[in-house]
N, C-alpha and C positions, 0 to 999 in steps of 0.2 A: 691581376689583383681581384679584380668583380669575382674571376672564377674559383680563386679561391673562397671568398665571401659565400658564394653559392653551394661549396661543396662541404662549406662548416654548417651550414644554415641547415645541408640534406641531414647530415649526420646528427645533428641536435632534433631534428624533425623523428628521426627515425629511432633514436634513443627515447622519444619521450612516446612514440606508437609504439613499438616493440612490447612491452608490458602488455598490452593491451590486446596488440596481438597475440601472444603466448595466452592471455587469459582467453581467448574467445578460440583458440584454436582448442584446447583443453575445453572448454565447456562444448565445442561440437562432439567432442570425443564421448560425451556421458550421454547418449541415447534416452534416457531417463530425464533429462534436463532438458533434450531438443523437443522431447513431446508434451512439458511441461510449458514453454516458449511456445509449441505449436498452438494452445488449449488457451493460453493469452492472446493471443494475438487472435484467434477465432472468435473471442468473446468485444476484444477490441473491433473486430470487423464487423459483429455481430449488431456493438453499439452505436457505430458510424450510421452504416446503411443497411441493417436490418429493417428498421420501420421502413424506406424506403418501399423493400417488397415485400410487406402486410398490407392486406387491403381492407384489412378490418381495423376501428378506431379501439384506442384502450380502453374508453370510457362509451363504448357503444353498446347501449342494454337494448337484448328483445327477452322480454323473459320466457316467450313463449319457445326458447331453446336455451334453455336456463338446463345445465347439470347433465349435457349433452356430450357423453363419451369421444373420445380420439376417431376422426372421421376425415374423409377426403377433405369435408368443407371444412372444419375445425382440425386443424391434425393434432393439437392438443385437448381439444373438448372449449367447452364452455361452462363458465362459472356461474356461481347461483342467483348473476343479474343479468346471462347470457353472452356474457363480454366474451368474445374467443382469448382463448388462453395465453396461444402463442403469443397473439402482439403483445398480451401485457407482458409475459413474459420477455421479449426483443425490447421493448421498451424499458425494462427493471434493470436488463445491465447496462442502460445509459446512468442509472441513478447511481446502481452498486458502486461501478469503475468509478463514477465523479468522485464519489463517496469514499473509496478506497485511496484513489490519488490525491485530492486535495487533502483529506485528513493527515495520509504521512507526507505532505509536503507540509503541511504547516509543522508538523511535530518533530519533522527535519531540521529544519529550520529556525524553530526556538530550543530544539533540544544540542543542536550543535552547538549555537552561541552560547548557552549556559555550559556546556561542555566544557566546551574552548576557554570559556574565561576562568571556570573553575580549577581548569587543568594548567593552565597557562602562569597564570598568576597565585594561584593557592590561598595559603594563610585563612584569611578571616572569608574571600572569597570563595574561595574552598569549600570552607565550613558552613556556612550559608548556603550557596546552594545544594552541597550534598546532602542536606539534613532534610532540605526542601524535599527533593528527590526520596530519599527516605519516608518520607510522612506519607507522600503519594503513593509509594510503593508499599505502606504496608497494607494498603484497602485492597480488596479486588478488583482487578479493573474492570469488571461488569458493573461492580457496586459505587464503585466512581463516575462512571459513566453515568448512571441512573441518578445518581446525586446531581452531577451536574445539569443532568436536562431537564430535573424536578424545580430544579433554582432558576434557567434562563424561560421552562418553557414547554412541553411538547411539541416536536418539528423537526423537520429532515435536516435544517441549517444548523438547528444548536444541537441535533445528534452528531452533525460533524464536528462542530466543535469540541463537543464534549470527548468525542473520540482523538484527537486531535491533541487535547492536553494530558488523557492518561497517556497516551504512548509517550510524551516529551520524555521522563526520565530516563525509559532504554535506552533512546540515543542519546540522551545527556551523558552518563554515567559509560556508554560506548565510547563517547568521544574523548570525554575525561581521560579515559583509563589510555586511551591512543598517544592523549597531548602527553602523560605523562611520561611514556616512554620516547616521543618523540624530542620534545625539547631538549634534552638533555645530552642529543648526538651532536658529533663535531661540527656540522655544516651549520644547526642553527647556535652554535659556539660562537664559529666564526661570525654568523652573521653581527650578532650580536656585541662582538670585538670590534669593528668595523665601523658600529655607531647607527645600524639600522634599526629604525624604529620597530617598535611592538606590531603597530596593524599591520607593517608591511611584511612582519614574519609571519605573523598570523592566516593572512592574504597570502601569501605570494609561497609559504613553505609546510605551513604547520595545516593548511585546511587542505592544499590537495595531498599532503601524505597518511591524509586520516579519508577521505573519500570510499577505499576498498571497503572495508567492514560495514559501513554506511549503506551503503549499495545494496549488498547481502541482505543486511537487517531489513533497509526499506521494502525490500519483495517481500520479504516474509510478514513484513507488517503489514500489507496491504492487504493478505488473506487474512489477517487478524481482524483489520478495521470493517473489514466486507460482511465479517463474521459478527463482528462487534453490532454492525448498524444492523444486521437481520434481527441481531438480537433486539436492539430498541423498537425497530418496526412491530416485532413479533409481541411486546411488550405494549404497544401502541405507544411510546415516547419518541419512535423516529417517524416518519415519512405517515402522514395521516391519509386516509382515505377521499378521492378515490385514486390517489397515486399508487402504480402497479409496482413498488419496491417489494422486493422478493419477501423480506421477512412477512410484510403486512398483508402479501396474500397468502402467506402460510398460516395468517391467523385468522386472515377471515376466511379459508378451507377448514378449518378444525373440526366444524359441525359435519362436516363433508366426507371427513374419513371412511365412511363405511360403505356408503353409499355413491360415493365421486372419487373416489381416491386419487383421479389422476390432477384434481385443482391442486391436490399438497406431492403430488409426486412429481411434476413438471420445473414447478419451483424449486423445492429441495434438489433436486438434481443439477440445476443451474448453480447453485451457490455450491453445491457440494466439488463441482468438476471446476468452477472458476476458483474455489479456496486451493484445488488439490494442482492447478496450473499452476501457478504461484508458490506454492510449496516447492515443487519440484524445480522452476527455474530457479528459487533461491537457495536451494540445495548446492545445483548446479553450480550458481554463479560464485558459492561460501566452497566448490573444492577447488573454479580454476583461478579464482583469485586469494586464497591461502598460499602462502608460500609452503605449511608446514604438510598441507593435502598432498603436494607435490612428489613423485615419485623421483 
């Protein structure tokens, strides 16, 4: 009898991998996605324990090698307070990454449960939040952004925030449009027949069969928000001085152009290659987890 028990348990085990597996075995398959994955994960390792081996401080000035070109001792140069480049640069995608993951985790996370409850329940709930959604959606999410950080504040915390609540509608209005085809299938029917409560379908059937597109979205929104806070930095409403976040020494290089180019080319190239990782693993992950991508 146990081995029976064991051998329903393997089979439900393996029915609930299997997806999962076919999705990552297909996403290894798109070369284009692994080296997008590669370009993440180097930038993640880059924010771990790159300061580890810098031996220069981010905020270490001599001015007397202030604007001092790419060299054995600086291999990115030195800026116009003589801070070697690199480290601020290994140090900025501690900030970017924070910046990019907590943002679309909170926007996950309040944009799913508006989702879910608008999708789920409808009517007046419905109405309500999607109108919400609406209004937010019709500004620019740059010009939202800057509205919001003019009202909490300039700062790298309420730049995440602010980034944080333009994104909630995409995933709101994702998840909506998921519940709405989902609920309506026979399993949460039945559930429903049976006498099972709302949170427990909600839980337990309707939020992980909306998880896939979620996934997709959140990669791709983390090169958004990354992009998002360079822009506020760049702006001076995110990350103030002398924190080394990539937009805010794009803006204090500006003067530098002509004569330092590599203070704005070091930088820009960091956000360019961590926006274009992300793109490309969320590309990836939106053909092996589509069913319709599927050949």
């Amino acid at each position: 009898m146990a081995e029976t028990v064991d051998k329903q348990d393997q089979v439900k085990m393996q029915k609930v991998a299997g997806p999962w597996k076919e999705a990552w075995r297909g996403f290894r398959k798109s070369k284009v996605a692994v080296i997008g994955m590669g370009i993440v994960i180097f930038f993640i390792l880059l924010a771990i324990f790159g300061p580890l081996l810098t031996s220069q401080g981010i905020n270490e000035q001599n001015l007397s090698q202030r604007l001092l070109p790419p060299s054995s001792a600086h291999w990115m140069g030195t800026d116009d307070f003589g801070r070697d480049i690199l480290s601020r640069v290994v140090y900025g995608a501690r900030i970017s990454l924070w910046v990019g993951f907590l943002a679309v985790i909170g926007s996950v996370i309040v944009g799913s449960i508006l989702g879910i409850l608008a999708g789920y329940y409808g009517r007046w709930v419905d109405t309500i939040i999607s109108r919400i959604f609406d209004i937010m959606l019709a500004f620019p999410s740059i010009l939202l952004a800057i509205a919001v950080v003019l009202v909490l504040g300039p700062s790298l915390r309420n730049a995440l925030i602010a980034i944080a609540i333009i994104n909630v509608p995409n995933f709101g209005r994702l998840i909506r449009s998921k519940v709405l085809s989902i609920k309506e299938d026979e399993y949460i029917m039945s559930a429903k027949a049976i006498g099972m409560k709302d949170n427990r379908i909600l839980i337990s059937h309707i939020l992980p069969n909306s998880m896939a597109p979620v996934i997709v979205q959140g990669t791709l929104a983390i090169a958004t928000a990354i992009i998002e806070a360079a822009a506020l930095g760049f702006l001076g409403l995110g990350a103030q001085a002398p924190s080394p976040e990539w937009g805010k020494m794009l803006a204090d290089s500006r003067s530098y152009l002509t004569n330092a180019p590599w203070t704005m080319i070091f930088p820009g190239v960091a956000i360019m290659l961590t926006v274009l990782g992300f793109n490309l693993m969320g590309d990836g992950l939106r053909d092996a987890l589509d069913p319709r991508m599927k050949s």
